[in-house]
Backbone bond lengths (Angstrom), bond angles and torsions (degrees), N, CA, C in turn:
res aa  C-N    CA-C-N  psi(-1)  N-CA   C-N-CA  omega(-1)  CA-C   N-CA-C  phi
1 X - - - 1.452 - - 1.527 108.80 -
2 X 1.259 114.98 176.11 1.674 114.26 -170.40 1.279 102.41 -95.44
3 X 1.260 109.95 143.28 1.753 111.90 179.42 1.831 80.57 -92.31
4 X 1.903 88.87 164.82 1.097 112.17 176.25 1.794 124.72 -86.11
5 X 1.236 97.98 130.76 1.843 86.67 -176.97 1.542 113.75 112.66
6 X 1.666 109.41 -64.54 1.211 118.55 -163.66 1.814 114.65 -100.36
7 X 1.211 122.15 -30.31 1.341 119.24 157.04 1.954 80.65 117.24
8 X 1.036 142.24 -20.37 1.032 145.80 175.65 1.442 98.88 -61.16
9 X 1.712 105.04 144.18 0.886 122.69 150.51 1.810 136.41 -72.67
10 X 1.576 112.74 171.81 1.849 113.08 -172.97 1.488 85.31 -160.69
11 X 1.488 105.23 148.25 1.679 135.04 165.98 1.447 109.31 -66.12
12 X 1.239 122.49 85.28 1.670 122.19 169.28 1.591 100.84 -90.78
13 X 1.494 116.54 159.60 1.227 163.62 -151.94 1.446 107.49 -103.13
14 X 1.810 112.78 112.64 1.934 105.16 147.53 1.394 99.50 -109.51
15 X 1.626 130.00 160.46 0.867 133.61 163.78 1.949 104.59 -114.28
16 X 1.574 102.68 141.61 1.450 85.12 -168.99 1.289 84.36 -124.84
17 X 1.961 97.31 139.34 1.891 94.77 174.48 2.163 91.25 -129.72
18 X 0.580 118.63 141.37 1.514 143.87 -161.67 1.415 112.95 -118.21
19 X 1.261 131.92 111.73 1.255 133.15 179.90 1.620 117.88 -131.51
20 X 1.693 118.02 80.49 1.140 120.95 -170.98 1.257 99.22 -139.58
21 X 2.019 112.57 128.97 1.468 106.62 -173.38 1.496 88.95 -147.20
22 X 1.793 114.56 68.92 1.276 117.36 -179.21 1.283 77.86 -108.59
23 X 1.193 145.32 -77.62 1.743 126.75 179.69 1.556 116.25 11.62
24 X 1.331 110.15 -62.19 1.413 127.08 173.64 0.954 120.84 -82.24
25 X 1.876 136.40 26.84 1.338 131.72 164.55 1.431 112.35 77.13
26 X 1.298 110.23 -8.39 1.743 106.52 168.84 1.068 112.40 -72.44
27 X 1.539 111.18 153.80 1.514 125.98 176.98 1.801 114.76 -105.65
28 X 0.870 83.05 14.81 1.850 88.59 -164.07 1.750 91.42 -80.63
29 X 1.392 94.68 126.99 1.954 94.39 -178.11 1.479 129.75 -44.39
30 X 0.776 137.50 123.42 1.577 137.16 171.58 1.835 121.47 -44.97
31 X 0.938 137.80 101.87 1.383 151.51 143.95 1.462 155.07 -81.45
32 X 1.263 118.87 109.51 1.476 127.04 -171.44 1.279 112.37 -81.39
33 X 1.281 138.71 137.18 1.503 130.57 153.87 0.987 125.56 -119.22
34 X 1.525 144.75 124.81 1.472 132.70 -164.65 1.687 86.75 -107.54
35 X 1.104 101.98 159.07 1.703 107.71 165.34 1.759 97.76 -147.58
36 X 1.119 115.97 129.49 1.582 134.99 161.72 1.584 132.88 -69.85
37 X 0.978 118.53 107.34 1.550 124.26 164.22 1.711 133.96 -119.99
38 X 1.215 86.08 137.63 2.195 66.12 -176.99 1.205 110.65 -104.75
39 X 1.844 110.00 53.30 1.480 123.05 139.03 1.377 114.08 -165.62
40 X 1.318 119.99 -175.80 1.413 116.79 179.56 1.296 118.51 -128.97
41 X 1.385 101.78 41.54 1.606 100.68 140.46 1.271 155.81 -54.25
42 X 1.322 112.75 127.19 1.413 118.26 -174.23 2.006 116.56 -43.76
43 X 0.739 110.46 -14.60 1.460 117.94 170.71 1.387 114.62 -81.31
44 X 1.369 121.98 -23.32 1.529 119.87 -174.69 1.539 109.14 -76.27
45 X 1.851 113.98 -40.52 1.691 103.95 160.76 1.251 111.33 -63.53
46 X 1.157 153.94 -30.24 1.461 161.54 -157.48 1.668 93.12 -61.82
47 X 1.542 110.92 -77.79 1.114 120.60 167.37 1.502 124.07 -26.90
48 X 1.335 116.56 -75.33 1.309 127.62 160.80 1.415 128.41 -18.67
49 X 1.365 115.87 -57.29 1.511 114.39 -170.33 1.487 88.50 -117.31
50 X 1.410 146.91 26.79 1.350 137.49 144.89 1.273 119.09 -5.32
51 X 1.338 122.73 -75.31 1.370 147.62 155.83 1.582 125.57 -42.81
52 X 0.996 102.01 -10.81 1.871 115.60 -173.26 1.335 123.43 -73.41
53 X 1.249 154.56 114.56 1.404 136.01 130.21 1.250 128.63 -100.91
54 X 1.097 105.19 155.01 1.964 111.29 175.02 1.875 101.10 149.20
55 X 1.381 83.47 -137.34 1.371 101.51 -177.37 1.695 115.02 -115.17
56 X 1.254 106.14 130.81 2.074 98.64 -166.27 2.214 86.35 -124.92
57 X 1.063 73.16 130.32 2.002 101.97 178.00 1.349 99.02 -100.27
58 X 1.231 104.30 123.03 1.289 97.90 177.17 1.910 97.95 -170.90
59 X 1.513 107.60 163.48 1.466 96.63 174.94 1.216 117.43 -86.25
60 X 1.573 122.28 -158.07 1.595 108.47 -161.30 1.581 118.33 -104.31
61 X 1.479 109.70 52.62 1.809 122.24 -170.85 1.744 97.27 -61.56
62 X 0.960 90.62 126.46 2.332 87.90 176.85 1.501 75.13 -59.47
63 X 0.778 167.61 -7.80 1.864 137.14 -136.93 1.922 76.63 -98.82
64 X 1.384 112.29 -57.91 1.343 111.77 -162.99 1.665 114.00 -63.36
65 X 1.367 127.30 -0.26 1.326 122.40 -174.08 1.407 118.10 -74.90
66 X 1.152 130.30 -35.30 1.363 153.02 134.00 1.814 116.22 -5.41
67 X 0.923 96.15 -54.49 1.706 105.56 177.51 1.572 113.53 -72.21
68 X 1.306 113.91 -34.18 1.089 118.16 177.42 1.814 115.87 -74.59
69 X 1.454 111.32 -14.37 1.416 113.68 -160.90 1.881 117.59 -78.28
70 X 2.021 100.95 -16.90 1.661 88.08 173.40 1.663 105.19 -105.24
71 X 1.310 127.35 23.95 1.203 123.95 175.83 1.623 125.49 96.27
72 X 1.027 93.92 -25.59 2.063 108.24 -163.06 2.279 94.13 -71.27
73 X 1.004 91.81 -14.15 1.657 103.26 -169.47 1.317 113.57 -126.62
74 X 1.760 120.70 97.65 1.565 107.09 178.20 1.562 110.38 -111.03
75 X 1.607 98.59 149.88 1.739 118.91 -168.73 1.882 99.38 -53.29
76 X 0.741 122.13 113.04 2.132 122.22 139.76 1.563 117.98 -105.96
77 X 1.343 81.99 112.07 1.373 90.34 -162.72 1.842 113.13 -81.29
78 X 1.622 120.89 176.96 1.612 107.77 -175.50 1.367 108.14 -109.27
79 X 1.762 113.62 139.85 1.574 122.46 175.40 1.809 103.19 -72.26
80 X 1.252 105.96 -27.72 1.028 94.76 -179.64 1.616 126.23 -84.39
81 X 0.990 110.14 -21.75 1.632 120.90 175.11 1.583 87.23 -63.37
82 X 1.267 121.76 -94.65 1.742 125.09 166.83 1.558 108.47 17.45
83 X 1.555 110.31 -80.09 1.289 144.45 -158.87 1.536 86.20 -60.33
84 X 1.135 126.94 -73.45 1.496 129.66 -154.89 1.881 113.59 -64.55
85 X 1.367 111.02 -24.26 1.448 105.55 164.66 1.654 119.41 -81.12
86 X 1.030 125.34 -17.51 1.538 120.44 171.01 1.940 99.09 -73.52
87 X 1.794 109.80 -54.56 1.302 113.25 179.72 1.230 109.80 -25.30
88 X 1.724 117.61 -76.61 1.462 133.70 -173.41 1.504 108.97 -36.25
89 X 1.507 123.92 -31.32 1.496 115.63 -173.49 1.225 106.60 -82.63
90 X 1.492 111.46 -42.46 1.642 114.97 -172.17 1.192 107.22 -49.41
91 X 1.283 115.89 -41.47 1.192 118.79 -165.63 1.744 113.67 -80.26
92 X 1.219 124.32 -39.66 1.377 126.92 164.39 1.654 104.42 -56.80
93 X 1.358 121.97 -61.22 1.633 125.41 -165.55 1.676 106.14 -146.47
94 X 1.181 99.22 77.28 1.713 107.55 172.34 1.550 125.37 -42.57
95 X 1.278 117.69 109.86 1.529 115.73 -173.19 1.624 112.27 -119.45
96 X 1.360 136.57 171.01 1.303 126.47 175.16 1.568 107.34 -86.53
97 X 1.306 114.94 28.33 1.293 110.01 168.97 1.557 110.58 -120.44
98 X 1.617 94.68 -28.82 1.618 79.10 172.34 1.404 103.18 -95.96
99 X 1.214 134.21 12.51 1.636 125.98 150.49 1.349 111.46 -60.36
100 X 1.226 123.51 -65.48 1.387 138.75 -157.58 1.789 88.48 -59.00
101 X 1.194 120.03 -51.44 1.469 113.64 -166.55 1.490 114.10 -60.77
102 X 1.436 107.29 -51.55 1.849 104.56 159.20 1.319 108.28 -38.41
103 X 1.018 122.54 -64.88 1.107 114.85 -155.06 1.748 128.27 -73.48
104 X 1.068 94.59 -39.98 1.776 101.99 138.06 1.514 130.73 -17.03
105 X 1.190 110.11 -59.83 1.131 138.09 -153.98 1.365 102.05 -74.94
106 X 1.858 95.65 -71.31 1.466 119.40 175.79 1.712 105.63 -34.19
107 X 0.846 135.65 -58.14 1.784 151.05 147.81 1.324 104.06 7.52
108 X 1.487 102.71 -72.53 1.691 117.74 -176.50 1.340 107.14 -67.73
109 X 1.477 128.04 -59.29 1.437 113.57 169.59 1.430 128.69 -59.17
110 X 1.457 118.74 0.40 1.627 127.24 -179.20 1.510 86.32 -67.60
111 X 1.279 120.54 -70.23 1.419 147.75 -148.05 1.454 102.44 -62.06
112 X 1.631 136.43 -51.03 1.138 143.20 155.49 1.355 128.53 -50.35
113 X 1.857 118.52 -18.30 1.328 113.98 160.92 1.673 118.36 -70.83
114 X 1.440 101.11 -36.51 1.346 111.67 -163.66 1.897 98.05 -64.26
115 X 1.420 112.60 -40.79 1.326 115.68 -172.44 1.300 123.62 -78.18
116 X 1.400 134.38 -15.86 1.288 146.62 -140.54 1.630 79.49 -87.86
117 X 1.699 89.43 152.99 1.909 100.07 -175.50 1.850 112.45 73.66
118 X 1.148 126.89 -30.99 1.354 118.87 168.03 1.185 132.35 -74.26
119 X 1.210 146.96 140.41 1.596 142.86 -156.40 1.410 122.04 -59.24
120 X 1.111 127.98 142.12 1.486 112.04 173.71 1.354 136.06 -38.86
121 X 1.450 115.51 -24.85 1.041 126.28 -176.77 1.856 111.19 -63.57
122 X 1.526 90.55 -62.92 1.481 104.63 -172.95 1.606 107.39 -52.47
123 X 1.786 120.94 -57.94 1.491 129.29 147.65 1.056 115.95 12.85
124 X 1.697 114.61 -77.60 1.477 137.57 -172.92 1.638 115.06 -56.05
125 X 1.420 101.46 -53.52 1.639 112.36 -156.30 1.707 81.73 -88.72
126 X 1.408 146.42 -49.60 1.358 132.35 169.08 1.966 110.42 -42.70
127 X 1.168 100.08 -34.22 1.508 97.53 -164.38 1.829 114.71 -74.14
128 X 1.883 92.45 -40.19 1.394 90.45 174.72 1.463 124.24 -80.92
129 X 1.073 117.69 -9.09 1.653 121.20 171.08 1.270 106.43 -77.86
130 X 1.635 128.84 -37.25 1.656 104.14 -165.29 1.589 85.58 -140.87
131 X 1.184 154.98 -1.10 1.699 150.24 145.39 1.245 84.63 -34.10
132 X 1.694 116.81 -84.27 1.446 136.66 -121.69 1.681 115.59 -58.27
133 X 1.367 91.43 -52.89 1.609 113.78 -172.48 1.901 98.30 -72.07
134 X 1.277 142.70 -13.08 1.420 150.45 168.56 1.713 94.64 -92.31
135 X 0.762 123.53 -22.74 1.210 114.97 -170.33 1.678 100.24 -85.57
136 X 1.531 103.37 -65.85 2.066 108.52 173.80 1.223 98.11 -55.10
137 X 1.018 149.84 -22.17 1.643 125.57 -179.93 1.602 104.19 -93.99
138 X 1.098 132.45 -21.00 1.692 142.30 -169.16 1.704 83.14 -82.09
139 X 1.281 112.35 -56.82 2.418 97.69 179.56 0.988 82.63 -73.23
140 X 1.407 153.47 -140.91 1.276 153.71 -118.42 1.963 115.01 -18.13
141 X 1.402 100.36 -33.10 1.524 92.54 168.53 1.425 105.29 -88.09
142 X 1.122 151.02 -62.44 0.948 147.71 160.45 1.331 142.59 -7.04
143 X 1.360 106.74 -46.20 1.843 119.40 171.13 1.760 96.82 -87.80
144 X 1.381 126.96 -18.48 1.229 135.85 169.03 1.529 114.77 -52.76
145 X 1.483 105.44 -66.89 1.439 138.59 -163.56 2.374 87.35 -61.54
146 X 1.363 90.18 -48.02 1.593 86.46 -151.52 1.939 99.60 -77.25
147 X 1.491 93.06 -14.08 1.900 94.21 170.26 1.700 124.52 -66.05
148 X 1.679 96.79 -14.57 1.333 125.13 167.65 1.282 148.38 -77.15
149 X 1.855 101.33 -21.70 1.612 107.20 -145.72 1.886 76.22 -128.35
150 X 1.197 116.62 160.57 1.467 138.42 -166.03 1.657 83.39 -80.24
151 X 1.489 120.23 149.08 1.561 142.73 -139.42 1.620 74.02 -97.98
152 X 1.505 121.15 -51.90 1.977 129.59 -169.13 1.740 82.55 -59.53
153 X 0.970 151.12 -75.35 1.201 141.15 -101.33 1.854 118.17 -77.85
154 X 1.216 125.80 108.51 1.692 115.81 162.63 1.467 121.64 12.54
155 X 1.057 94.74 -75.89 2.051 109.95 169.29 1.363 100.17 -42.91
156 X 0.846 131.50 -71.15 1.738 135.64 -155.08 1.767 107.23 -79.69
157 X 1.164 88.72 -21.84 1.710 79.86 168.54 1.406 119.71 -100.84
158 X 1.755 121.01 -2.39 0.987 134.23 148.26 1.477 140.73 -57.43
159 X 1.788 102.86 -44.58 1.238 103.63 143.82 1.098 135.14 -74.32
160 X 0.946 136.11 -10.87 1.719 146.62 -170.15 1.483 98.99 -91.26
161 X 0.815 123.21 -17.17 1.799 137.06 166.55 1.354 99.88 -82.64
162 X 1.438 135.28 -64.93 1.617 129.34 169.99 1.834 121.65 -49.30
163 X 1.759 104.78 -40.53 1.450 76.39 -171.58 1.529 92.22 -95.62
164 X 1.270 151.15 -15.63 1.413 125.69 -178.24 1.214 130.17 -64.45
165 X 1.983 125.05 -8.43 0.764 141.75 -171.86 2.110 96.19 -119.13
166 X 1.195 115.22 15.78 1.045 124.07 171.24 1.755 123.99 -22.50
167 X 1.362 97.55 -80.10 1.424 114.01 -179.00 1.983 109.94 -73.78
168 X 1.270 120.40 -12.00 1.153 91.95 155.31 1.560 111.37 -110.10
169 X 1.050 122.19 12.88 1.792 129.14 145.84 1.426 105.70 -20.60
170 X 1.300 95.44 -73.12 1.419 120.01 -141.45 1.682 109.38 -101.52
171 X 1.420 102.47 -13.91 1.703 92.92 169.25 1.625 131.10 -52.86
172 X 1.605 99.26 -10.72 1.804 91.81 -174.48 1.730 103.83 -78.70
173 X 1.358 124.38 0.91 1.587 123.34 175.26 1.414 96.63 -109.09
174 X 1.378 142.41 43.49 1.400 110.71 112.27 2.251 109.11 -121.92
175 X 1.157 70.22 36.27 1.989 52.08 178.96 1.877 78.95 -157.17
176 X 1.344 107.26 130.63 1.109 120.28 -161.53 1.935 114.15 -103.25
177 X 1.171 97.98 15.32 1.854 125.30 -172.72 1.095 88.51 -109.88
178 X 1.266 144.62 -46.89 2.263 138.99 152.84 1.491 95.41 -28.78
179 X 1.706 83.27 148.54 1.318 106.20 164.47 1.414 99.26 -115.64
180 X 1.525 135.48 178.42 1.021 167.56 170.45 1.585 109.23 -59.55
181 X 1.256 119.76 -54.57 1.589 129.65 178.05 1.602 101.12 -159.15
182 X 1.422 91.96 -165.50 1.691 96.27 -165.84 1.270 111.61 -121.05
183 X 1.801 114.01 36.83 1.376 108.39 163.56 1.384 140.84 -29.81
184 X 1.596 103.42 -44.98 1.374 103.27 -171.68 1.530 117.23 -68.65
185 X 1.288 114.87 -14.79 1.743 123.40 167.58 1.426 110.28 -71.80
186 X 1.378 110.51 -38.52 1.654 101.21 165.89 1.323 144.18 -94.08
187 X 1.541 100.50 -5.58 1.686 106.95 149.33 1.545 123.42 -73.16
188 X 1.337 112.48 -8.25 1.198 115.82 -162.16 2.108 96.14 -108.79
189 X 0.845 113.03 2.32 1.095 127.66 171.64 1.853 126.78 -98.56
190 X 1.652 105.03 -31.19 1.306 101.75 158.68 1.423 125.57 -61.68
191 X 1.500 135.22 -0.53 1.087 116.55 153.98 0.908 132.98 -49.86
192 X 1.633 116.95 -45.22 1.402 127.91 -165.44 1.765 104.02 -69.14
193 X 1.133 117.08 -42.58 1.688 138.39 -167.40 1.886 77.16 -49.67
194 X 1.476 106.53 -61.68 1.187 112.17 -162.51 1.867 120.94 -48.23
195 X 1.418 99.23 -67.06 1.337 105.12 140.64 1.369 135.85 -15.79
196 X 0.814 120.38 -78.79 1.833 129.61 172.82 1.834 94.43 -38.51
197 X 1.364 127.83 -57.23 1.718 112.17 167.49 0.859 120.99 -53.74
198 X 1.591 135.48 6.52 1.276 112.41 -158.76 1.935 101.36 -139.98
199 X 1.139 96.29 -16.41 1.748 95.66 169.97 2.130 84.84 -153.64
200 X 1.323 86.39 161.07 1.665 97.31 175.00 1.542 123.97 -85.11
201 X 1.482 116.80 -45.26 0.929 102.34 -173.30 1.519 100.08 -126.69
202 X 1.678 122.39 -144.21 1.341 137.56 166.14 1.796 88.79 -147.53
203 X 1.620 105.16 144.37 1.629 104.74 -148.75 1.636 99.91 -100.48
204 X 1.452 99.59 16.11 1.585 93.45 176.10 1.721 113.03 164.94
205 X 1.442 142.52 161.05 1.487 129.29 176.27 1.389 110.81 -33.31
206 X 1.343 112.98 -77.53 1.740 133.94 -176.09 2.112 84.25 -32.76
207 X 1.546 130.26 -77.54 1.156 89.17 161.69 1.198 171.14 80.05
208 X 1.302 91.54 -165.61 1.639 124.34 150.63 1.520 116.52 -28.61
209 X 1.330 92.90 -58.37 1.878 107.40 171.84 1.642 133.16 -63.93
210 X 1.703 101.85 -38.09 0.997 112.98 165.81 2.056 123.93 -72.13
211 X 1.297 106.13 -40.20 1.330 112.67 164.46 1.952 109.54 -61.57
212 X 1.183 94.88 -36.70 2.114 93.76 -177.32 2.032 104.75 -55.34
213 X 1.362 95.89 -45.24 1.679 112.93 172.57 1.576 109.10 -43.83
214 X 1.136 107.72 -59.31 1.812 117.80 -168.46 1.178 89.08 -75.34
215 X 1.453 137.96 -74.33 1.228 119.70 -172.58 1.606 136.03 -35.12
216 X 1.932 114.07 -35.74 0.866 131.77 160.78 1.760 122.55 -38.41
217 X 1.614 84.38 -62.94 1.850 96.34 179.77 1.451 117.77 -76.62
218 X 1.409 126.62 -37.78 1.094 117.70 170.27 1.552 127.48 -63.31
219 X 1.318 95.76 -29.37 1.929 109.20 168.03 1.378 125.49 -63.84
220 X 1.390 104.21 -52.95 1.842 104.52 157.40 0.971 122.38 -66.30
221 X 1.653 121.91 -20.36 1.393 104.64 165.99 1.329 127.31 -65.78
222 X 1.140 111.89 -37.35 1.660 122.00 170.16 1.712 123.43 -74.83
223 X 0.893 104.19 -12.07 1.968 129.89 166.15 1.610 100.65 -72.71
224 X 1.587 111.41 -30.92 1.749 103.25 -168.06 1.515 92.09 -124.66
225 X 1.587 122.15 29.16 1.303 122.95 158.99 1.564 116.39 53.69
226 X 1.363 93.26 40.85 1.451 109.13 158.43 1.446 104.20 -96.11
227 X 1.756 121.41 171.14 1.327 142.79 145.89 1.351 107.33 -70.04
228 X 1.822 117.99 118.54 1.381 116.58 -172.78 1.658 100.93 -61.45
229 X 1.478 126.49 -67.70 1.191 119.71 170.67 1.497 145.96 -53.78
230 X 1.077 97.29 -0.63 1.767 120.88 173.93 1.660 102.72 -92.43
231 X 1.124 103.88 -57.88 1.804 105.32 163.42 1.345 127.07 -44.07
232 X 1.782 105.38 -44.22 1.831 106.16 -175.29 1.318 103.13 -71.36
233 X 1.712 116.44 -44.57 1.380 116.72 159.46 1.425 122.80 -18.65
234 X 1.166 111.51 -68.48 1.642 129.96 -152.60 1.895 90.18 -77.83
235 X 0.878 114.08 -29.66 1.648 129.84 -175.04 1.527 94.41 -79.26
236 X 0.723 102.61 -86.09 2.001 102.44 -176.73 1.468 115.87 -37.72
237 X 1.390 125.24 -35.42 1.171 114.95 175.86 1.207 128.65 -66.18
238 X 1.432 93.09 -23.66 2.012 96.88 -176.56 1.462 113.50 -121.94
239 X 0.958 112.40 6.68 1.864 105.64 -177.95 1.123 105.07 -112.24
240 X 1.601 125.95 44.46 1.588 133.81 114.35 1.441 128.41 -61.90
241 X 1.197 108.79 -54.26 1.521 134.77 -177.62 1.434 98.22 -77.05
242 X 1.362 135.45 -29.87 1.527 119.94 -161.52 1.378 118.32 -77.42
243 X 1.368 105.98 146.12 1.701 102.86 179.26 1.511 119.19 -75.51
244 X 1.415 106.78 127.19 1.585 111.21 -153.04 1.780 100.55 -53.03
245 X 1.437 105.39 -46.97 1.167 107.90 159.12 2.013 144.56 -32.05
246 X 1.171 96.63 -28.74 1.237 108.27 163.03 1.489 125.50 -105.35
247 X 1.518 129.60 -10.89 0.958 108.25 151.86 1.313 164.59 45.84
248 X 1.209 96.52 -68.59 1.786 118.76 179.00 1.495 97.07 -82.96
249 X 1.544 122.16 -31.12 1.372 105.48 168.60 1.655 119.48 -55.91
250 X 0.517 94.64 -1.47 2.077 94.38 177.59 1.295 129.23 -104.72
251 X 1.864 103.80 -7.10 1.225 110.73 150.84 1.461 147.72 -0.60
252 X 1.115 159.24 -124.44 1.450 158.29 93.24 1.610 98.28 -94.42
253 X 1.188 109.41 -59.82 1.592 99.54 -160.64 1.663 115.86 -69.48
254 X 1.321 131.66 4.02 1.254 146.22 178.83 1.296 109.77 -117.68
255 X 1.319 145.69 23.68 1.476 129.88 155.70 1.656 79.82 -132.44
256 X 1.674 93.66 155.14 1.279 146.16 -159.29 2.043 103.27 -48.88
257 X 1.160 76.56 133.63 2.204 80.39 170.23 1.372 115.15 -66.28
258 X 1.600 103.29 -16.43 1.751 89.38 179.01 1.358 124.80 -62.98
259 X 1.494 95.48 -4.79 2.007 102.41 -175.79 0.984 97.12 -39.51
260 X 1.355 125.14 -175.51 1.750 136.30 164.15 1.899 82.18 -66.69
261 X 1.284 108.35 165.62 1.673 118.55 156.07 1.731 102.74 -127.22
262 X 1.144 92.07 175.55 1.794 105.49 148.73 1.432 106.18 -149.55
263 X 1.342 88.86 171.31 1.241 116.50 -163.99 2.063 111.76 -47.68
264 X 1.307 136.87 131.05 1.335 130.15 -165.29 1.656 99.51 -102.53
């Protein structure tokens, strides 16, 4: 974004929070929220989920450890963050350890395709019969594998990334409303990637803030399988005339399916 004064540019901040639990047979609408900062301090989630309890997915920023420390907020941690540091080695220097660890893995996401769309309940009781027992044998190889591999080595700091984050690994097998990792925060984030090709900067905070807004609405719009621009359309035409008071009708998830959709 543009600093002020000098015409120079500065690294500003989206924060993305994601709220979709159709995986789990819920019907409750899907929602994106971006929020803007022009830094990334650990105080800016603080702020954010002030008000929050449950469970927050997220990868492993120290900024977020903090939230977790008076209880009201517990860690779920990502398979895919996990997943993607063994990937990165295979792919530099392929070993039968970082095979075996994909493949591990791949295991747990077999099991989560088959389940996705069924209720939490079923989720849960599928997860602890055949997650659980792949899961105790995946640490047991693991603290094995790393009693093996040089303390410096890629590998070993790969696992050491899996088991220290252990127990919130593994929290999405007993509560069946978890997901697996926190994809849906990072699909919902290639907009912005997208963005950045398409104009350079944002010309100031105000902004920053104002683009976090659009991003917000245009993202849930496409979360509730609307056309983002068919929606702003359908939005612009009438929220002259609309009663400020009603509002919330203009939502995404409250006007009509006949919109155009695409595909979910």
């Amino acid at each position: 974004m543009l600093a002020p004064g000098n015409g120079k540019t500065k690294t500003g901040r989206l924060w993305t929070y994601v709220r979709d639990d159709r995986p789990s047979g819920d019907t409750t609408a899907p929602a994106v929220w971006f929020a803007y900062s022009p830094d990334r301090k650990g105080e800016r989630p603080r702020e954010h989920l002030k008000l929050y309890q449950g469970a927050l997915q997220a990868d492993a920023y120290a900024g977020f450890h903090h939230l977790y420390e008076a209880g009201a907020i517990y860690e779920v941690a990502c398979w895919a963050h996990a997943r993607r540091k063994f990937h990165e080695i295979h792919l530099a220097h392929a070993s039968p350890t970082t095979s075996q660890a994909i493949e591990r893995i791949a295991a747990l996401y077999a099991i989560e395709a088959e389940i996705r769309g069924s209720t939490a309940e079923i989720r849960k009781t599928i997860r602890q019969a055949r997650v659980r027992p792949l899961l105790d044998s995946m640490r047991l190889w693991l603290e094995a594998m790393l009693a093996k591999l040089s303390a410096k080595s890629d590998t070993a700091a790969a696992i050491r990334y899996a088991l220290s984050r252990w127990r919130a690994l593994t929290r999405y097998v007993d509560d069946g409303q978890l997901e697996i990792d926190n994809n849906a925060a990072e699909r919902a984030l290639r907009v912005v990637a997208l963005g950045r090709k398409n104009f350079l900067f944002a010309g100031s905070d105000s902004g920053g803030e104002r683009a976090a807004a659009m991003y917000s609405l245009l993202g849930t719009a496409q979360l509730n399988g609307l056309d983002p621009e068919i929606y702003l359309h359908h939005v612009l035409e009438r929220i002259a005339d609309h009663p400020i008071s009603r509002i919330n009708d203009l939502l995404p998830w409250n006007l009509a399916l006949s919109t155009q959709t695409v595909p979910s």
